[in-house]
C-alpha positions as CSV (number, residue, x, y, z in Angstrom):
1,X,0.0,0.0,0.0
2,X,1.4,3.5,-1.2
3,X,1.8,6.2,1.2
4,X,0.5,9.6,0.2
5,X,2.5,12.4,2.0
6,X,0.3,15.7,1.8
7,X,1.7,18.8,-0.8
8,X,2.8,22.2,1.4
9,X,2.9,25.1,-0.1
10,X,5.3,28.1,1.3
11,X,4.0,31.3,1.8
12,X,4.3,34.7,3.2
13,X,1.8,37.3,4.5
14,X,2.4,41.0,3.9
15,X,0.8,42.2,6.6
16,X,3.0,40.9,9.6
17,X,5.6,39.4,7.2
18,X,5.1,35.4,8.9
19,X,6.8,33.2,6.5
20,X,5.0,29.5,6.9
21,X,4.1,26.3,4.9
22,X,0.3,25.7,4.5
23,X,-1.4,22.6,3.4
24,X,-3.6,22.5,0.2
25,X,-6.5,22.6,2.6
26,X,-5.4,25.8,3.5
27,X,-5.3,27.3,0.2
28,X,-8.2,28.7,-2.6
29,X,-7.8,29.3,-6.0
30,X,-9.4,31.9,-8.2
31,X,-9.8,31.6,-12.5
32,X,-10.9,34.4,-14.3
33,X,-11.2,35.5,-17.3
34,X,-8.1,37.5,-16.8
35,X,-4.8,38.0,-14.9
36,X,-5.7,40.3,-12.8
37,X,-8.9,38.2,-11.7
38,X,-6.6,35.1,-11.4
39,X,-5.8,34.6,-7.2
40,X,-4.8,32.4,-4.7
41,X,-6.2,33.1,-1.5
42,X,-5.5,32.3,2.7
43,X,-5.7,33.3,6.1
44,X,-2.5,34.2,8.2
45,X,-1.9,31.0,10.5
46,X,0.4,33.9,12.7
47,X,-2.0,37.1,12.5
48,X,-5.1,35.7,11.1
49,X,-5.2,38.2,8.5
50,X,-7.4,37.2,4.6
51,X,-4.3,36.9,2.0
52,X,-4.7,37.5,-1.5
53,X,-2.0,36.9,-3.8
54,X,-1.9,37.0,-8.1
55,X,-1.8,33.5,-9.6
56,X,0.1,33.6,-12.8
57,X,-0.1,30.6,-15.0
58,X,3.0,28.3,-13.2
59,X,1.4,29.3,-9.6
60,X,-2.0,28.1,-11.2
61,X,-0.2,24.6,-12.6
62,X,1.3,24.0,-9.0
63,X,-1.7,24.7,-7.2
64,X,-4.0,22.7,-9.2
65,X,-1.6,19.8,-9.5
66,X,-1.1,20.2,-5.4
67,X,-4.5,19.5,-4.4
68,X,-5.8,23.4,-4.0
69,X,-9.6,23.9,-4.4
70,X,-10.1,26.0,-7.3
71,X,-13.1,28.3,-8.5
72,X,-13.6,29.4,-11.8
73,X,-14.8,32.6,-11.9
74,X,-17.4,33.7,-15.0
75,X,-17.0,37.0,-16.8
76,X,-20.8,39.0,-16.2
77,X,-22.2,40.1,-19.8
């Protein structure tokens, strides 16, 4: 039987400048229709603060392949 060791993911929060590793659980992940409404997206495990970070199209491969819950965002007409 194969053992299946959880991804982390290293991170950093801007606000009180923690540097930490979070498990895909930990993460979300934004699509939209463009870069600038492509995002990851987590809380601060050291000052609880909401994190928002651009996802350009490698951090969007890694997360997806890692596990991370994604959302795909629709443009409105």
């Amino acid at each position: 039987m194969r053992r299946v060791v959880p991804v982390m993911f290293r991170a950093g929060c801007p606000d009180c400048r923690g540097s930490f590793e979070l498990a895909a659980g930990a993460l979300r992940l934004a699509i939209g229709a463009t870069s600038r409404t492509t995002f990851y997206s987590f809380t601060c495990p050291d000052c609880d603060t909401l994190v928002r970070k651009p996802a350009g199209e490698r951090i969007v491969e890694l997360l997806t392949g890692g596990g991370v819950r994604t959302l795909r965002l629709h443009p409105t007409v």
